[in-house]
N, C-alpha and C positions, 0 to 999 in steps of 0.2 A: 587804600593800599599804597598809593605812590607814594603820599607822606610819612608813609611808618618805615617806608626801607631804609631809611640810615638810621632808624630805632634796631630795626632786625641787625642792621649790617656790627653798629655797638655794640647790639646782644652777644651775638659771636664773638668779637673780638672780647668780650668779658668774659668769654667762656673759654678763651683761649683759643677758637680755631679759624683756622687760617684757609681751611678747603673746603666748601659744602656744596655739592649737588644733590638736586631734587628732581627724579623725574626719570623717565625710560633711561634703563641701561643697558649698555651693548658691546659684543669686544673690542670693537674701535676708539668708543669711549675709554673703557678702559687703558687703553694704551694712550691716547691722549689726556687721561688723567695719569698716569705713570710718569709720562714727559716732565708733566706740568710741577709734579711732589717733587721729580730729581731736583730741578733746576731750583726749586726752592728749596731745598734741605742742602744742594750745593753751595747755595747762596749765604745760608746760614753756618758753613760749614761744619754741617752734621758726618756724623763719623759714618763710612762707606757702608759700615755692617748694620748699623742703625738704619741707615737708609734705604737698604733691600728691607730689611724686616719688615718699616712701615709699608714699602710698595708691596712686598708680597701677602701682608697683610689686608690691604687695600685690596687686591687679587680676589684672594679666600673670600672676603667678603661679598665683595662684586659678582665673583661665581654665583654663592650660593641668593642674589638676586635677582639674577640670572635665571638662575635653575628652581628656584622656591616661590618666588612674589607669586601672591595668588591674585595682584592687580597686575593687569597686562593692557599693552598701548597695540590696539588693531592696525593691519596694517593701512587701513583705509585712511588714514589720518599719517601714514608717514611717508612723505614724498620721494618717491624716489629710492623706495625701500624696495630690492627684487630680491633679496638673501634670506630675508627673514618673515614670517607669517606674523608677527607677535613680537612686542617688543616685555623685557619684565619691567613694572616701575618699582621703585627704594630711594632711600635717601641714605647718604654717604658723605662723613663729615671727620676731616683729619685735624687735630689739634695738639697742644703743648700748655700738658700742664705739670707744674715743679719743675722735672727736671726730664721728666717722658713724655714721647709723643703717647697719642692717641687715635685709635679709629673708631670710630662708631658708625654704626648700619640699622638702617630697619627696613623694613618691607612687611604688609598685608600676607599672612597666612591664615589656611583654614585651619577653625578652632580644634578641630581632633589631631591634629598636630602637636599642640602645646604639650599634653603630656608628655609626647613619647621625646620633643628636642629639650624640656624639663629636667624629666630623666636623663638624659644625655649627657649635658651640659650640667650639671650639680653632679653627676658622674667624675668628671673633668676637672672641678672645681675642687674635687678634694684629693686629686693624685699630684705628686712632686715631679718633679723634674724627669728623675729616673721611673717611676710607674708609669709616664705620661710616654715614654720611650720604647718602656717595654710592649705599653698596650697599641702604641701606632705601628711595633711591629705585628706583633699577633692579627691586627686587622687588616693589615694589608696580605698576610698570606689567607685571611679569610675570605674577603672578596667584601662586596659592600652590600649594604642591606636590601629589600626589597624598595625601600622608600628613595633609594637614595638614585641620583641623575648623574652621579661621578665617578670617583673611588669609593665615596665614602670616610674618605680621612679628615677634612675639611679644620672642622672642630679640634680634632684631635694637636693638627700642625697647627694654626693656632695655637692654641693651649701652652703648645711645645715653645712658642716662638717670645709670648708674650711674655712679662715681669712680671705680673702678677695672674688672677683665677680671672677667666671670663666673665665680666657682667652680662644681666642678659634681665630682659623685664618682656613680659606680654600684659597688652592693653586689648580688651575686650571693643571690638571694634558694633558690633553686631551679633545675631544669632549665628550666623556662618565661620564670620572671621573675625580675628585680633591680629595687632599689630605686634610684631615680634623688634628689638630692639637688641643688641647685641655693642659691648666696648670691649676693645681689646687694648691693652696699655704693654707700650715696647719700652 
């Protein structure tokens, strides 16, 4: 393992990305990842609107592994943890390719999931601009589903945010669960 990490560390930068964590996430992380994107999109100087999109993008994502990972870090194993029972794990990876940044997320879900965020999401992937506006309004006077841990809009703001259709791949992990994968390109 110790010899391959400047193989892994090339791999990334071959892939263009510049952020990757792996492992329990949580909202302090979060915001210490938020820190960490400014200063480096500042540094780069990336355009101010560019650089909310990606952190709130960053957000969106991080929520919903948060709220969805069906692998979870107990608390027995995190020191010094009194706020939280359970931490979610996912991995989270910011990049720059052509001329767009990117986010990409995954996290462990249970497989009877896949259809219905499938469905969702290929939903999403073929409305414009303007449909993609109209139907975040109509959901949000609807309220959010039974599945859902938020509003519900999650997907949708994304969708709205990003330059292009959400990618999104599930990887059969097991009988239980597959791994869910999601990019979103600002």
């Amino acid at each position: 393992m110790l010899q391959n990490l400047y193989d892994f560390k090339n791999d990334l930068n071959r892939r263009g990305i510049f952020f990757c964590f792996s492992g329990p996430v949580s909202q302090d992380l979060l915001v210490e990842i938020g820190a960490t994107l400014k200063l480096k999109m500042e540094l780069e100087e990336a355009h101010n609107s560019v650089a909310l999109r990606v952190f709130s993008m960053v957000v969106e994502q991080a929520q919903n592994v948060i709220h969805y990972s069906a692998e979870k870090c107990p608390k027995e194993i995190l020191p010094g943890s009194e706020k939280q029972d359970e931490l979610s794990i996912g991995i989270i990876a910011v990049g720059y390719e052509g001329e767009h940044y990117f986010v990409l997320c995954g996290n462990r879900i249970h497989k009877e999931d896949v259809e219905r965020l499938t469905e969702r999401l290929t939903r999403l992937q073929k409305m414009d601009k303007e449909e993609l506006k109209k139907f975040y309004k109509e959901q949000r006077k609807k309220g959010p589903d039974d599945k859902s841990k938020g509003a519900g809009l999650g997907f949708i703001d994304m969708a709205k945010k990003a330059s292009q259709p959400i990618e999104f791949d599930f990887r059969e992990i097991d009988e239980k669960f597959s791994f869910f994968s999601t990019k979103t390109v600002i």
